[in-house]
C-alpha distance (Angstrom), angle and dihedral (degrees) to the residues before:
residue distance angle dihedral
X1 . . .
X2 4.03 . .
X3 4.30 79.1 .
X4 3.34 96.2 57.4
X5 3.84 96.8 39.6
X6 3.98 79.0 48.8
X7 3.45 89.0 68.8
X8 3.63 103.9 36.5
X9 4.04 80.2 58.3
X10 3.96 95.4 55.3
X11 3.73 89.1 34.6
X12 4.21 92.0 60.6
X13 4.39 85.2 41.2
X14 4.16 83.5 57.4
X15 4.04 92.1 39.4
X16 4.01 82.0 46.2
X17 3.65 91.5 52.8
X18 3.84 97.6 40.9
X19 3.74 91.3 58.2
X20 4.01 98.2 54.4
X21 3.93 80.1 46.8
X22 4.26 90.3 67.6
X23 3.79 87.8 37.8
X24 3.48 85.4 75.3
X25 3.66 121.4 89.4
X26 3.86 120.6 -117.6
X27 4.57 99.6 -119.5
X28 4.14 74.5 54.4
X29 3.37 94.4 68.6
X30 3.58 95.0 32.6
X31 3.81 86.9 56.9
X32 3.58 88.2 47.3
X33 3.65 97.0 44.3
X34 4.13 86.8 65.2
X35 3.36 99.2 41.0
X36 3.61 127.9 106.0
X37 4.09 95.7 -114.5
X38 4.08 87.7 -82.2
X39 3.95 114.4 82.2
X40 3.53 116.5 111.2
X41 3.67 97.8 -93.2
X42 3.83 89.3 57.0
X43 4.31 84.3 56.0
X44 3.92 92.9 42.9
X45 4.10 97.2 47.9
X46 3.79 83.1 42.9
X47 3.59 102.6 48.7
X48 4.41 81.7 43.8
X49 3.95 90.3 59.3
X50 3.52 94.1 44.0
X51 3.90 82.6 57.2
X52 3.60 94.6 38.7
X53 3.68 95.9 55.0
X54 4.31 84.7 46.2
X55 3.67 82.8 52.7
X56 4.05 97.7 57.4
X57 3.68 99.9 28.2
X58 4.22 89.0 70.2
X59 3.28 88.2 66.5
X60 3.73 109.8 25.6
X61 4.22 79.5 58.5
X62 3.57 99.2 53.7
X63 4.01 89.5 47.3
X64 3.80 96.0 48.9
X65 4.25 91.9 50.9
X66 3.93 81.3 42.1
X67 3.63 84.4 57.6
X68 4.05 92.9 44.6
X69 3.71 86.0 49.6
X70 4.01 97.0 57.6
X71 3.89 81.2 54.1
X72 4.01 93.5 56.0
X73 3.47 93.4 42.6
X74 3.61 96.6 49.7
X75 3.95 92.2 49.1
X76 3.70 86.3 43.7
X77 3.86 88.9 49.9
X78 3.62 100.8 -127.1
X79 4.08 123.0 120.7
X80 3.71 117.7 -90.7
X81 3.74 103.9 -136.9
X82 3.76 121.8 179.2
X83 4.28 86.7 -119.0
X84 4.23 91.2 48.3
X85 4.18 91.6 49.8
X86 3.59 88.8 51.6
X87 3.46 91.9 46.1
X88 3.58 91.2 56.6
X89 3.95 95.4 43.4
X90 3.67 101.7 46.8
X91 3.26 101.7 77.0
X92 3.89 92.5 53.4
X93 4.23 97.2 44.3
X94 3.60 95.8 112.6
X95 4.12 99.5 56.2
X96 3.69 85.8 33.0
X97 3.82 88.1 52.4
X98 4.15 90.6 43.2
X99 3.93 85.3 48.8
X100 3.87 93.4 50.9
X101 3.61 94.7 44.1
X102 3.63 93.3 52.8
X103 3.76 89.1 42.5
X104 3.44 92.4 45.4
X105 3.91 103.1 53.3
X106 4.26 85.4 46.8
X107 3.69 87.9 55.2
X108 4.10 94.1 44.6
X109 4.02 92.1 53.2
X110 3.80 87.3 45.8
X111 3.35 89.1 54.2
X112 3.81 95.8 39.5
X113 3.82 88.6 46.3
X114 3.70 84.5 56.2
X115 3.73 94.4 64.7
X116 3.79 127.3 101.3
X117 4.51 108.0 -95.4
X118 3.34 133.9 177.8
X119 3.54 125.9 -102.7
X120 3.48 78.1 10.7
X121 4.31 94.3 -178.2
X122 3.50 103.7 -179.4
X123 3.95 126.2 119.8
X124 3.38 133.7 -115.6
X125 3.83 87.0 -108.7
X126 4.09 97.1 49.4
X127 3.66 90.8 55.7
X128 3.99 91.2 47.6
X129 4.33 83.3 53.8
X130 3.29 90.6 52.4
X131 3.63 99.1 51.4
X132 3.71 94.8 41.9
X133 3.90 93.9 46.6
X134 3.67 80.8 49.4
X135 3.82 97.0 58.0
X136 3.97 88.7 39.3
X137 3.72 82.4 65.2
X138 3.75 98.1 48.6
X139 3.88 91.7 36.0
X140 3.88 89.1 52.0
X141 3.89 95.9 45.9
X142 3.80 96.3 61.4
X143 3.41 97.7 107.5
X144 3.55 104.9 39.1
X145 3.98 96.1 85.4
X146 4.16 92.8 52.3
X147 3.95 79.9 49.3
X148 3.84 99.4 52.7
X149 4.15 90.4 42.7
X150 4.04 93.0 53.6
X151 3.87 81.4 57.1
X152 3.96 102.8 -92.5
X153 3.74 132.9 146.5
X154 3.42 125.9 -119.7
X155 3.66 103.6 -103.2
X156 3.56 88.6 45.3
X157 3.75 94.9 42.3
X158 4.30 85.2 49.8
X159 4.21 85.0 50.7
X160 4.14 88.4 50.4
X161 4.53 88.5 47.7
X162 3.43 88.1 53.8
X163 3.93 89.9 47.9
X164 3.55 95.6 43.2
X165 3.58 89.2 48.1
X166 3.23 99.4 57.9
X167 4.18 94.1 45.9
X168 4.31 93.6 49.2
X169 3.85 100.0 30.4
X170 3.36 97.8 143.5
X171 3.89 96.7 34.5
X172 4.24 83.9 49.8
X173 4.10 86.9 49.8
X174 3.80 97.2 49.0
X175 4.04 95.3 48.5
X176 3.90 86.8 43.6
X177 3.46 92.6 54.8
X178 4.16 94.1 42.2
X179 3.21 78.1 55.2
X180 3.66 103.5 54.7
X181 3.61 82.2 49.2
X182 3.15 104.1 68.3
């Protein structure tokens, strides 16, 4: 359930962003279309992602440590009600919302990156980097949403990834790349 409300949350951010996207008139885009990347509508549909993304990733945070907290409770035996998760999470929504956002805007120029460009220049090679420093990221930040819900900060919760990491590798790897998958 916390999944699917997951991507009900990201879906309204995109829906959210669409609509400011027909706000704009059509000699905007134009303008924008022959610029070099810097012309005021570049700034504005910029500075709208960035709030987008902010937008989604309160939610989309609270649902993922939801999600880690059904896990704890089940190995800790106790129900996993939708009340007792957000009990648990709560109290942790604004590093889990800092984490998110963060996370969020790496995933959305990964997946802009992704896109078909013009004159796109880059090798081969450069686009492999860029997917593999990509899943480094996501690989590495496993264990930074258990970290926040057991009530640690984000450095600290970064430190424990790392850690964890290191201890379930190929675990980490395998539910990355399921994943991925899907």
């Amino acid at each position: 359930m916390f999944g699917l409300l997951q991507w009900t949350a990201i879906g309204i951010g995109y829906l959210l962003w669409v609509q400011m996207l027909d706000w704009i008139p059509e000699e905007v885009w134009r303008d924008a279309a022959e610029s070099d990347g810097s012309s005021a509508a570049d700034w504005i549909l910029l500075a709208w992602s960035f709030v987008c993304v902010g937008v989604a990733a309160f939610p989309v945070g609270i649902l993922t440590g939801c999600m880690g907290a059904t896990h704890f409770l089940h190995k800790q035996g106790k129900p996993s009600t939708v009340a007792t998760c957000l009990k648990l999470v709560l109290p942790h929504s604004w590093p889990l919302w800092i984490f998110h956002w963060a996370d969020g805007w790496v995933t959305v120029n990964r997946i802009l990156d992704r896109l078909p460009k013009k004159n796109d220049t880059r090798t081969a090679a450069q686009k492999a980097l860029a997917e593999t420093l990509y899943y480094a990221w996501k690989v590495g930040i496993a264990g930074v949403v258990p970290s926040i819900v057991t009530g640690k900060g984000l450095i600290q919760s970064g430190k424990n990834s790392v850690e964890f990491v290191k201890d379930n590798f190929i675990e980490v790897a395998k539910l990355r790349a399921g994943y991925s998958a899907i």
